[in-house]
PARO-119234 format. One record per residue (C-alpha): x, y, z; residue in one letter. Coordinates in steps of 0.2 Angstrom, whole numbers, plus 5000, padded with zeros to 4 digits. Layout:
BEGIN
XYZA;...
This chain:
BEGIN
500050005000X;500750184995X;500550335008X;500750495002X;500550635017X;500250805014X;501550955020X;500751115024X;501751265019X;502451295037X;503751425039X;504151395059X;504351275068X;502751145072X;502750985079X;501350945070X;502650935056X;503950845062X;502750705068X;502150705049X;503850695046X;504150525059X;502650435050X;503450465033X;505250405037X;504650245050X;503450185034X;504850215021X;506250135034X;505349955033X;505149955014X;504249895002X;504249725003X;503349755022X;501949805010X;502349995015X;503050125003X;503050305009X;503350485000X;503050655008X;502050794998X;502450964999X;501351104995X;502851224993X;504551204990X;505351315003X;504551255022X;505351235038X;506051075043X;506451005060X;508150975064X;508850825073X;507650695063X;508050525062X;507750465046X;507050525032X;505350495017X;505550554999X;504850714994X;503750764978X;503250914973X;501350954973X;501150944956X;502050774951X;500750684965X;499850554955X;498750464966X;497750304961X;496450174967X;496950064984X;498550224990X;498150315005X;498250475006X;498450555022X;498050745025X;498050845042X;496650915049X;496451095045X;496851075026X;494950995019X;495551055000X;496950965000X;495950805003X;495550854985X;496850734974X;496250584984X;494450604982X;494650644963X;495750494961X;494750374973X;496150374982X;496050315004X;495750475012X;496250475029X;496150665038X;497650665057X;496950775069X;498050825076X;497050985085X;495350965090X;495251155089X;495351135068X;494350995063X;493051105056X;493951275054X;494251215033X;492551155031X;491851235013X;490151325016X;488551165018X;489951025019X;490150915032X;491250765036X;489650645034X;489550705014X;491650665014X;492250465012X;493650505023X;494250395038X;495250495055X;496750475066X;496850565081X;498450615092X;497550565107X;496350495118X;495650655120X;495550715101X;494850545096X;493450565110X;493050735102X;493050655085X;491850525091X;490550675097X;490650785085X;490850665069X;489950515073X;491550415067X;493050315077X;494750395077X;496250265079X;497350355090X;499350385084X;500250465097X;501950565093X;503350515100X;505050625109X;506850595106X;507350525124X;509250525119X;508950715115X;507850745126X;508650655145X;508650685163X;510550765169X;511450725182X;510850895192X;510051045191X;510951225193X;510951285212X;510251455215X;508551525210X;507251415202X;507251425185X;505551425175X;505551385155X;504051425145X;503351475126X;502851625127X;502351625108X;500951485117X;499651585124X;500951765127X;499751865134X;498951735148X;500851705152X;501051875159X;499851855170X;500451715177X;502151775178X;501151965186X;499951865197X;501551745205X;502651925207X;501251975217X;501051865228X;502851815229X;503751975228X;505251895235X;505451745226X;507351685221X;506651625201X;507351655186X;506251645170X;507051575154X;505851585138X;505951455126X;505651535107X;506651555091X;507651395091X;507951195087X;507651055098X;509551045103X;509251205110X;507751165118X;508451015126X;509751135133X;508751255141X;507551115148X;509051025156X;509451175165X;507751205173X;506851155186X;505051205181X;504251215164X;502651345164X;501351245149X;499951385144X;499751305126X;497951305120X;496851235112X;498151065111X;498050895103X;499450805111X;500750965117X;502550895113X;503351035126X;502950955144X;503350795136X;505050865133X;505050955149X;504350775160X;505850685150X;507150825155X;506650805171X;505650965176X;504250985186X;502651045174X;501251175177X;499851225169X;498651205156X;498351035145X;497451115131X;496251005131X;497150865121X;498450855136X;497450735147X;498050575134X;499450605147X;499350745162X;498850665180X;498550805194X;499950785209X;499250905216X;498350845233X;496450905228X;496650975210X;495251135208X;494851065190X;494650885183X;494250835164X;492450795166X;492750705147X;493350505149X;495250485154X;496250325151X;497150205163X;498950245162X;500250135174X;500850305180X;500250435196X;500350625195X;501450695184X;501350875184X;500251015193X;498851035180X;497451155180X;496151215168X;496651275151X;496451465152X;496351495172X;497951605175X;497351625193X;497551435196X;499051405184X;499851555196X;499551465216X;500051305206X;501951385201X;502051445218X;501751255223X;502951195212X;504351315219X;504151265235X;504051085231X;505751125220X;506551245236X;505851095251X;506450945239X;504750865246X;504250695245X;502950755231X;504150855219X;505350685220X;503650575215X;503050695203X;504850685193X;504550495192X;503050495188X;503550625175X;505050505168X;503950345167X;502650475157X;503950525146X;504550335141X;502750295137X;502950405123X;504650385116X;505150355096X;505250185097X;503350185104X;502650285091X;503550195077X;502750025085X;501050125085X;501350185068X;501750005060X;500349915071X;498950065062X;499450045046X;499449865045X;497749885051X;497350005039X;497949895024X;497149735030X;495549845032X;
């Protein structure tokens, strides 16, 4: 079975990419003769592209695609026009959400997904449950997997103030107010913050390594790669889950203030991060003032949280999502 998957012109960085990216090169790794062939699709010559990838799919342009009959064509969620070649050719269409938040943005006016023969993966528990009641229709879910070679737990941690990573380019202006609402209250407080934006995953790795805390205010999320990183580099998470984040978040907190009222899976691990609803800046704020004094105390929580945290992170690693990739796909072509 031939997979083509579609690129959208991105110009920055998106893991939504790069995990397009790992479905490409894990399908075109086992060959042919698994019954797999693979090639990405790019809409535009010129995109971003994410550094430190393992592995690697052919490229065609958009114009030498030529789909037929029995290939699978795999577009994400967000870009309905591009299912376009597959539909015409009569082709597998199969749409990744990977955001719940854009399933419908793309939609063409008095079109819905029941008039469309296309099938869905989801990134997540979550996204897939939000597929299921807004669609009518099962989503397998392919989770994305982190670099745990890249992305490892040192040794140690720098003495001295706490230091806080975050994105500020996720959510900017309800990071402020976390970081005002925390200054208030802790006017005092030894932390350094150290914003994450404008560079690779080597340097993101870096700057994880170094930090004690990693601030989440991503939303809306399908399955948010950055506490992930920051769980695998041995931080201490806080914050929101944009939704999709509860395919892995778990409250340390002793009596969380918000729980998903949507189903959440069994997962062989305990609370992982200090999590509270997506948007609530007041909540996200007390919860960074727990999480520096769990860091300052070296409590018995913090140390649980961090393991918790690393077990989390191994449950996703490459060589997961490359099993969860292989184990789909031979579903979908025996379908």
């Amino acid at each position: 079975m031939r997979t083509y998957i579609f690129l959208p012109p991105v110009k920055q960085a998106a893991g939504g990419i790069t995990v397009l990216r790992q479905i490409a090169a894990t399908l075109h790794a086992v060959g042919p003769g698994s019954g797999h062939e693979a090639a990405l699709v790019l809409r535009e010559p010129a995109q971003w592209t994410p550094s430190g990838l393992k592995g690697a799919a052919p490229e065609l342009a958009w114009k030498d695609l030529a789909l037929r009959p029995g290939d699978l064509w795999l577009v994400p969620e967000g870009w309905v026009n591009a299912l376009a070649p597959g539909l015409e050719a009569g082709a597998r269409c199969v749409s990744y959400v990977q955001n719940w938040a854009y399933l419908f943005s793309s939609l063409p006016e008095n079109i819905t997904w029941s008039r469309l023969p296309v099938e869905f993966l989801a990134v997540s528990e979550p996204v897939a449950h939000f597929v299921r009641e807004t669609t009518g229709r099962d989503a397998p879910v392919l989770r994305p997997g982190i670099d745990r070679e890249l992305f490892a737990t040192p040794g140690s941690k720098p003495d001295g103030p706490v230091r806080i990573a975050y994105m500020p380019r996720k959510n900017k202006a309800q990071a402020r107010q976390i970081q005002d609402i925390f200054h208030s209250r802790n006017p005092e407080a030894e932390v350094r913050w150290t914003p994450i934006e404008g560079m690779d995953a080597f340097g993101v790795a870096r700057i994880l390594a170094r930090s004690h805390v990693f601030l989440m205010t991503g939303f809306p999320e399908g399955c948010p790669l950055p506490p992930l990183e920051a769980m695998a580099s041995g931080c201490l998470s806080v914050g929101f889950s944009g939704y999709g984040g509860w395919d892995y978040m778990r409250p340390a907190q002793q009596n969380p203030r918000f729980t998903p009222w949507w189903p959440v899976r069994d997962v062989p691990w305990g609370g992982n991060g200090l999590w509270c609803a997506d948007l609530d800046v007041l909540d996200a704020a007390l919860l960074l003032e727990e999480a520096v004094a769990w860091v300052q105390g070296r409590t018995p929580a913090y140390a649980a949280a961090l393991h918790n945290a690393r077990l989390t992170a191994d449950a996703y690693s490459l060589e997961a999502q490359q099993r969860d990739i292989l184990d789909i796909w031979d579903g979908l072509r025996q379908g």
